[in-house]
N, CA and C atoms as a LAMMPS dump frame, in Angstrom:
ITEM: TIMESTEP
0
ITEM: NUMBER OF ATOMS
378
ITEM: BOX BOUNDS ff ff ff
-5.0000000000000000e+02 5.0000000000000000e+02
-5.0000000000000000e+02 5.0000000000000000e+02
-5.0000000000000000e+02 5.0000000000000000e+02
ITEM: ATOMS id mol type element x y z
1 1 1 N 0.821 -1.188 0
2 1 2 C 0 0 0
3 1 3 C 0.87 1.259 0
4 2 1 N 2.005 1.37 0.997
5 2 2 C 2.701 1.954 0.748
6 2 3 C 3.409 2.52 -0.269
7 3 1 N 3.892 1.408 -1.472
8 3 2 C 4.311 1.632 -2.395
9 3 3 C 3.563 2.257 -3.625
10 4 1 N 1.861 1.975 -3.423
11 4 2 C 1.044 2.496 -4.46
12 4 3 C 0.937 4.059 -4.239
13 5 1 N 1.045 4.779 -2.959
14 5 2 C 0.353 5.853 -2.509
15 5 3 C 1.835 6.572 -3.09
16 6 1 N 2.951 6.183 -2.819
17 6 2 C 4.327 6.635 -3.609
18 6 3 C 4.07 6.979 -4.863
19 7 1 N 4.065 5.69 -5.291
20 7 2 C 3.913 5.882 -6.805
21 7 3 C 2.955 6.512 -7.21
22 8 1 N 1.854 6.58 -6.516
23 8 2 C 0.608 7.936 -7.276
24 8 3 C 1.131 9.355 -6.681
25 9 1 N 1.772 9.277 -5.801
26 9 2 C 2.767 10.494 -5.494
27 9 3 C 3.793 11.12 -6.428
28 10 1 N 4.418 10.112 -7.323
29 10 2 C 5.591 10.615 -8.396
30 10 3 C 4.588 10.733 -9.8
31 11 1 N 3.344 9.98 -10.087
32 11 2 C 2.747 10.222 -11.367
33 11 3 C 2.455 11.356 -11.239
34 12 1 N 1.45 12.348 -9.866
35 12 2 C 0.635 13.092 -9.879
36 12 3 C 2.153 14.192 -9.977
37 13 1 N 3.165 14.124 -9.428
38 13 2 C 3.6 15.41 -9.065
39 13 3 C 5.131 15.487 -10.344
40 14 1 N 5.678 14.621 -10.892
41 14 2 C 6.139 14.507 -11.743
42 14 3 C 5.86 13.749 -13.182
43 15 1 N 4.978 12.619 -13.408
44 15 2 C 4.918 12.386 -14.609
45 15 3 C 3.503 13.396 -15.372
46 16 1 N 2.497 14.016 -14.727
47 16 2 C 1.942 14.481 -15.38
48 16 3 C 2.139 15.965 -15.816
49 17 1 N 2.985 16.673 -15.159
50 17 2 C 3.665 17.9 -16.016
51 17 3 C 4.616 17.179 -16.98
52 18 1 N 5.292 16.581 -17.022
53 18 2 C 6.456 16.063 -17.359
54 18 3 C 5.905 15.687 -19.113
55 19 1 N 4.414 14.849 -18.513
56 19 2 C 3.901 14.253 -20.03
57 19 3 C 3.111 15.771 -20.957
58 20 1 N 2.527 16.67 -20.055
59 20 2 C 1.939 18.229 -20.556
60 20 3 C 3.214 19.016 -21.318
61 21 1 N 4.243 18.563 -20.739
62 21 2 C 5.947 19.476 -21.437
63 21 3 C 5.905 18.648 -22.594
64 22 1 N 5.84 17.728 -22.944
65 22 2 C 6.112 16.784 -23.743
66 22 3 C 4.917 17.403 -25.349
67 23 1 N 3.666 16.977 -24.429
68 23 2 C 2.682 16.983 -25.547
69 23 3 C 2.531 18.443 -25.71
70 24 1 N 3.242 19.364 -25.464
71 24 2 C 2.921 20.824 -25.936
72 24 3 C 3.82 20.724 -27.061
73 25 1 N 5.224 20.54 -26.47
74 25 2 C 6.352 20.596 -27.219
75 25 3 C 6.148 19.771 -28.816
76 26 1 N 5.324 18.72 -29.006
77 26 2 C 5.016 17.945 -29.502
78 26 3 C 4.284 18.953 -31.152
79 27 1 N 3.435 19.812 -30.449
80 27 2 C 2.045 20.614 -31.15
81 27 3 C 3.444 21.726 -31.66
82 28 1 N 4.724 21.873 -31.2
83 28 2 C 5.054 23.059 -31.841
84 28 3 C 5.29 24.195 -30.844
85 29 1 N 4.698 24.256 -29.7
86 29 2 C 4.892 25.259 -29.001
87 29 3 C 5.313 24.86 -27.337
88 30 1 N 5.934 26.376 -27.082
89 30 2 C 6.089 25.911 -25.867
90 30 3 C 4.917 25.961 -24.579
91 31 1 N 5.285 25.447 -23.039
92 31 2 C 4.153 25.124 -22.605
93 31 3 C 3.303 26.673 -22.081
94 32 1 N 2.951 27.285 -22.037
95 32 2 C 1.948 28.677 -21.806
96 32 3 C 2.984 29.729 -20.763
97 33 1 N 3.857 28.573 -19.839
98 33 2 C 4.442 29.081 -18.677
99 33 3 C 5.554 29.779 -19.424
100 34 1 N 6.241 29.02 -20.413
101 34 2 C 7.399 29.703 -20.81
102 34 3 C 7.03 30.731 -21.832
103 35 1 N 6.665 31.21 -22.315
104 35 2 C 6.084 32.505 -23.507
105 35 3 C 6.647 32.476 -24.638
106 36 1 N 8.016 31.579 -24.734
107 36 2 C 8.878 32.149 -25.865
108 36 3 C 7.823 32.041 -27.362
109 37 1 N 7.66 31.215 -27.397
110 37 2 C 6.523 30.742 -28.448
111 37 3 C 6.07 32.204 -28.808
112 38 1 N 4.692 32.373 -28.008
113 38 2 C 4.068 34.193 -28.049
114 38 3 C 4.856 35.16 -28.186
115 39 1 N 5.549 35.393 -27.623
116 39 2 C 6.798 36.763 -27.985
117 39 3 C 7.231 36.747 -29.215
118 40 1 N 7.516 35.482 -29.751
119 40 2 C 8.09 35.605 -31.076
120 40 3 C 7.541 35.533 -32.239
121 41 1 N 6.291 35.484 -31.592
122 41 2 C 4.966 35.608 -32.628
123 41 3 C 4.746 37.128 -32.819
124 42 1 N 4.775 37.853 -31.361
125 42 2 C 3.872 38.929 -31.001
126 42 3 C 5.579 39.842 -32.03
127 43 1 N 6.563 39.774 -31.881
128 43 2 C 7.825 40.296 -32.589
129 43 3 C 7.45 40.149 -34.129
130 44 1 N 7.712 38.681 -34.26
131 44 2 C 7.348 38.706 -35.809
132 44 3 C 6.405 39.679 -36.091
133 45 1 N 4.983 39.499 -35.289
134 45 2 C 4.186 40.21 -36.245
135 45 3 C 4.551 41.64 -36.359
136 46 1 N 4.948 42.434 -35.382
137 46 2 C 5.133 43.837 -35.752
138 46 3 C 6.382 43.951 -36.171
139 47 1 N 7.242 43.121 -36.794
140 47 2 C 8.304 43.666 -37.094
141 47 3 C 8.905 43.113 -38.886
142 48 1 N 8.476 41.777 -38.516
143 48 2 C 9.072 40.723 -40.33
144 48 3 C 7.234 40.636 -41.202
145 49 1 N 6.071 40.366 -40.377
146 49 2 C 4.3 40.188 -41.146
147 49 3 C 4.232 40.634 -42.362
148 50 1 N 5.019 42.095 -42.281
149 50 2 C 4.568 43.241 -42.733
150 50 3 C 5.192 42.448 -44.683
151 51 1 N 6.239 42.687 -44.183
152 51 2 C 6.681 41.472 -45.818
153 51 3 C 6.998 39.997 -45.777
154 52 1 N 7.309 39.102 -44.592
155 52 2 C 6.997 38.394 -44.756
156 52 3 C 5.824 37.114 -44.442
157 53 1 N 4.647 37.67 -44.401
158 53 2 C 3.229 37.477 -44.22
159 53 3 C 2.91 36.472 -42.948
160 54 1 N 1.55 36.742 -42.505
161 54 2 C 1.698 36.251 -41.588
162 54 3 C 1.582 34.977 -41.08
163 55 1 N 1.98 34.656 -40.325
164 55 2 C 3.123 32.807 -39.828
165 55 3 C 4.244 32.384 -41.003
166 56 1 N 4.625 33.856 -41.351
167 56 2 C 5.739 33.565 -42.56
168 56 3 C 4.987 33.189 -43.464
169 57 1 N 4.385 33.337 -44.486
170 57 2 C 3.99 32.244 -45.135
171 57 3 C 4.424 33.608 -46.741
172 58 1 N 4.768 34.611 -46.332
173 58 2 C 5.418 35.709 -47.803
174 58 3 C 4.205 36 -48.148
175 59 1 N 4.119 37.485 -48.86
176 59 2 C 3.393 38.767 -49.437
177 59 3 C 4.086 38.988 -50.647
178 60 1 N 3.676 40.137 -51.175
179 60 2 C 4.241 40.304 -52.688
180 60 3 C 5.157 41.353 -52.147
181 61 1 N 5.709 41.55 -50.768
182 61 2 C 6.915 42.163 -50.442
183 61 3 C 7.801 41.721 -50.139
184 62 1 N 7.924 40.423 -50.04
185 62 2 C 8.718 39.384 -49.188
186 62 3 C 8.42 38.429 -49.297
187 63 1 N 9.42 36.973 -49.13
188 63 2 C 9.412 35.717 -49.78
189 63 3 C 9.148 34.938 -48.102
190 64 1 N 8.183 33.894 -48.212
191 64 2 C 8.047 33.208 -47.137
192 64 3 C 9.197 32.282 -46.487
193 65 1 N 8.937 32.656 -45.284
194 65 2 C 9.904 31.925 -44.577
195 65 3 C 9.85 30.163 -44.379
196 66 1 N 8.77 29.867 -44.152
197 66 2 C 7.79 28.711 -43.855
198 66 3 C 7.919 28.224 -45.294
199 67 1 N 9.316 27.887 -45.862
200 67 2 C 10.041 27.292 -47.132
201 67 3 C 10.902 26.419 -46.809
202 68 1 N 11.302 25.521 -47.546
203 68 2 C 12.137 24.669 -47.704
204 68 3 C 13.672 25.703 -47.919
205 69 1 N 13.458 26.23 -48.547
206 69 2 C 14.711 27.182 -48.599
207 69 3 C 15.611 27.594 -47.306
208 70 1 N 14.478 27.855 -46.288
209 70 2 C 14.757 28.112 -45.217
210 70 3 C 14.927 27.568 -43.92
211 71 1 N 15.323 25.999 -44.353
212 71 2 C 15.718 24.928 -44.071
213 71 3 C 17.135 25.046 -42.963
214 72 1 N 17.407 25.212 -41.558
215 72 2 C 18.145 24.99 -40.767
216 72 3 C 19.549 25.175 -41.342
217 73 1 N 19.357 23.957 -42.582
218 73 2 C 20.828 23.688 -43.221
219 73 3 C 21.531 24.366 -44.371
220 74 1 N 20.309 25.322 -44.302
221 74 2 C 20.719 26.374 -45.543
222 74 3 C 20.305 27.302 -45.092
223 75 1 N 20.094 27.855 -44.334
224 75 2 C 19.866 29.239 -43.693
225 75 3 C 19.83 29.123 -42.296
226 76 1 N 21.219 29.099 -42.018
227 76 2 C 20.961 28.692 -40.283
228 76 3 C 20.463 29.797 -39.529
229 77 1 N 19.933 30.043 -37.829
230 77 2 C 20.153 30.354 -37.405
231 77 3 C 20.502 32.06 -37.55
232 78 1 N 22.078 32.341 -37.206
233 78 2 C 23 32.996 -37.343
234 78 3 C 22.616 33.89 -38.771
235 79 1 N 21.922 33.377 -39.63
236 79 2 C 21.873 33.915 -40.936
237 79 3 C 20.461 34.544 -40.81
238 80 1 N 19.754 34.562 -39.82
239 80 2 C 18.415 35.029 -39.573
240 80 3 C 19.078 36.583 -38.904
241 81 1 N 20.239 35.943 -37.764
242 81 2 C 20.648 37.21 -36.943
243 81 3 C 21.282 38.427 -38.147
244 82 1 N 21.965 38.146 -38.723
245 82 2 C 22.768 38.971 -39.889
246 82 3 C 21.758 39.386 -40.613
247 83 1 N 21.124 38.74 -41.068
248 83 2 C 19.68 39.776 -41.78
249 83 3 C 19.05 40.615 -41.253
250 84 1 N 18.854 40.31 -40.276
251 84 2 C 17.908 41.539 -39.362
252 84 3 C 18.983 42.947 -39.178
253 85 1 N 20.179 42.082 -38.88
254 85 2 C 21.489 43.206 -38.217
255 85 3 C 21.776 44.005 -39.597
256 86 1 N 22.087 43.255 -40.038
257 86 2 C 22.655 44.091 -41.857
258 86 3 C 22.05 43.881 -42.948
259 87 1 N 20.753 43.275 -43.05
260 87 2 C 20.018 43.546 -44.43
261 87 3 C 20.86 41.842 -45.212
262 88 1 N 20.514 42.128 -46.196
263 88 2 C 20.517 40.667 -47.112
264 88 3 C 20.138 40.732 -48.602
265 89 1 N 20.852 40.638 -49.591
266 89 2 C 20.947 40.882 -50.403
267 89 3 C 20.15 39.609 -51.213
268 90 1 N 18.863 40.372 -52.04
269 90 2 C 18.399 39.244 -53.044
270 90 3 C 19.224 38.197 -53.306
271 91 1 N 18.616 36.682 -53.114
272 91 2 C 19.423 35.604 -53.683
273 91 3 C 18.763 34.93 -54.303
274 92 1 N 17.283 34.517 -53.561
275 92 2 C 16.623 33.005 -53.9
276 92 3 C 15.101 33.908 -54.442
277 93 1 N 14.887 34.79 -54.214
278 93 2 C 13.438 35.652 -54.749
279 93 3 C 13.786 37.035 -55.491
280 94 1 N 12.646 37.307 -56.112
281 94 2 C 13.142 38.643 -57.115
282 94 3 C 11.894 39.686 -56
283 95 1 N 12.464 39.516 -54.53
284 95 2 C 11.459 40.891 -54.222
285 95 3 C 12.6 42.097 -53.98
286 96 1 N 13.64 42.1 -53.972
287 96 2 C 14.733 42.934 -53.942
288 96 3 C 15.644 42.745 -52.489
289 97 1 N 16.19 43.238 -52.442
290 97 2 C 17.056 43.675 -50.815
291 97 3 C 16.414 43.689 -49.61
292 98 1 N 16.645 42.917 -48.688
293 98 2 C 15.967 43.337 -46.959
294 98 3 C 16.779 44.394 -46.429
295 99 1 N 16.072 45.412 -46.261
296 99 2 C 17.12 46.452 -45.079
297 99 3 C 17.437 45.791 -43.85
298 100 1 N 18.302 46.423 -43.459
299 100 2 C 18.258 46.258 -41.504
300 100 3 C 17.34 46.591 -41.071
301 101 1 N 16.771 45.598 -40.455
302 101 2 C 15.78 46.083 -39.448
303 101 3 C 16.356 46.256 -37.934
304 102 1 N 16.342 47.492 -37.662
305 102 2 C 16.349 48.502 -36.576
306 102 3 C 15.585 48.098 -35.301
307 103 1 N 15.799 48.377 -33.804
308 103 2 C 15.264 48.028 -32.982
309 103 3 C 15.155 47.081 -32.478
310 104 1 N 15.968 45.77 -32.91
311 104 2 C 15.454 43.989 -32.393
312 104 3 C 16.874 44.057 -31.545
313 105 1 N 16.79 43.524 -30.747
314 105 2 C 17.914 43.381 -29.715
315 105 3 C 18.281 41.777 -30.633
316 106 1 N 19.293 41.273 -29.894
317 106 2 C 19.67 39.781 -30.512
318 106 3 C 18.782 39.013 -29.759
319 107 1 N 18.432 39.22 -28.437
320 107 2 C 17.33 38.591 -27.874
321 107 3 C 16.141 38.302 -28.684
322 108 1 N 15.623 39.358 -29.39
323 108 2 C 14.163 39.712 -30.051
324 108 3 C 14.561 38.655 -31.048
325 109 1 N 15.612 38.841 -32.203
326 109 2 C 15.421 37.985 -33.017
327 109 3 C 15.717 36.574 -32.681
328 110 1 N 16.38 36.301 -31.145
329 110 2 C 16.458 34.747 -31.148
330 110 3 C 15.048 34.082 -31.403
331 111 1 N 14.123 35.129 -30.798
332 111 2 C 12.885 34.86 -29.84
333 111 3 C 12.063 34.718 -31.518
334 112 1 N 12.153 35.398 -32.274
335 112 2 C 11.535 35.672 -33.669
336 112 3 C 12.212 34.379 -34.487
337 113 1 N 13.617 34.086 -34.086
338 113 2 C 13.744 32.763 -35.345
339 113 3 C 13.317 31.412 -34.184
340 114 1 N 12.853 31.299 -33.072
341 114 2 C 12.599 30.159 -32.067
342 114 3 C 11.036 30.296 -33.092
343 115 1 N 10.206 31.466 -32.986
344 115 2 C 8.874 31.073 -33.7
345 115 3 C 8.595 30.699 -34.946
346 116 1 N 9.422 31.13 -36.131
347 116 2 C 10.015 30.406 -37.319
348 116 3 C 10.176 29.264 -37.943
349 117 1 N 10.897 29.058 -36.779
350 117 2 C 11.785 27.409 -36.747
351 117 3 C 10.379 26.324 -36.476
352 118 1 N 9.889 27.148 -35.551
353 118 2 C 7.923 26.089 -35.363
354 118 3 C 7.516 25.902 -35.91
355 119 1 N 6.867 27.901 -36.608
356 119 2 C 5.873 26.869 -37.79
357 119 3 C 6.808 26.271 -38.834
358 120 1 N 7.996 26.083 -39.301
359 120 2 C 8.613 25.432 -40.294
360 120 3 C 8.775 23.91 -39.828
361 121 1 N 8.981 23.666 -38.82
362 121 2 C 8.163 22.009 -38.051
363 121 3 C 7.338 21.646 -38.197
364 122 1 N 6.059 22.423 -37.866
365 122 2 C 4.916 22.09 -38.044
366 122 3 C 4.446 21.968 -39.312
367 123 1 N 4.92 22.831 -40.319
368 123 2 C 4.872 22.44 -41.773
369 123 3 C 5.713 21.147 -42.547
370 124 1 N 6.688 20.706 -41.452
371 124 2 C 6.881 19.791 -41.639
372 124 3 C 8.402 19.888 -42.882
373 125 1 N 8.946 21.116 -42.374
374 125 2 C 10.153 21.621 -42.91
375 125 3 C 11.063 20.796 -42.995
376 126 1 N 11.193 20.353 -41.304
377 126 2 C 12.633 19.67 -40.784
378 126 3 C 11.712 19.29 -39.579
């Protein structure tokens, strides 16, 4: 008896957050407690929406992110930070040049390519 009242002691107080971290993480996002998810939504939208549409998906100002192009292994990371920092020169679309965008701390855009990188999961990118 002892041992059951334990063990409903470690399901209730560790396996069922444990399995809620899991199955959020699962859907793409993080769990409500941590925000990063929302912030980098709530960033994107007022800052990349505007051309590159919204949940990335590109406008006739800007080429969608939520591409294969924009694949981890061809646009890492680091290459999200340098665009924002110094602009980016037409390569893979004919919408012209990205300026610098002004105002994103490196924080903002980690937080902006963490929401990116999701929906490009959830689309089933990588």
């Amino acid at each position: 008896m002892k041992n059951l009242r334990r063990l409903s002691g470690v399901f209730l107080f560790v396996l069922i957050p444990t399995l809620a971290f899991f199955a959020a993480s699962a859907m793409g996002n993080e769990p409500v407690a941590g925000g990063a998810f929302s912030k980098g939504e709530a960033l994107f939208n007022a800052n990349c929406s505007k051309c590159h549409g919204v949940r990335g998906t590109g406008t006739d100002k800007g080429p969608p992110l939520v591409h294969r192009i924009y694949h981890p292994n061809h646009h890492s990371d680091l290459s999200f930070q340098w665009a924002v920092e110094r602009g980016a020169t037409a390569h893979h679309w004919r919408f012209g040049n990205m300026p610098p965008i002004k105002g994103l701390t490196r924080q903002d855009v980690d937080l902006i390519i963490k929401y990116v990188r999701d929906l490009q999961k959830d689309a089933g990118i990588f």
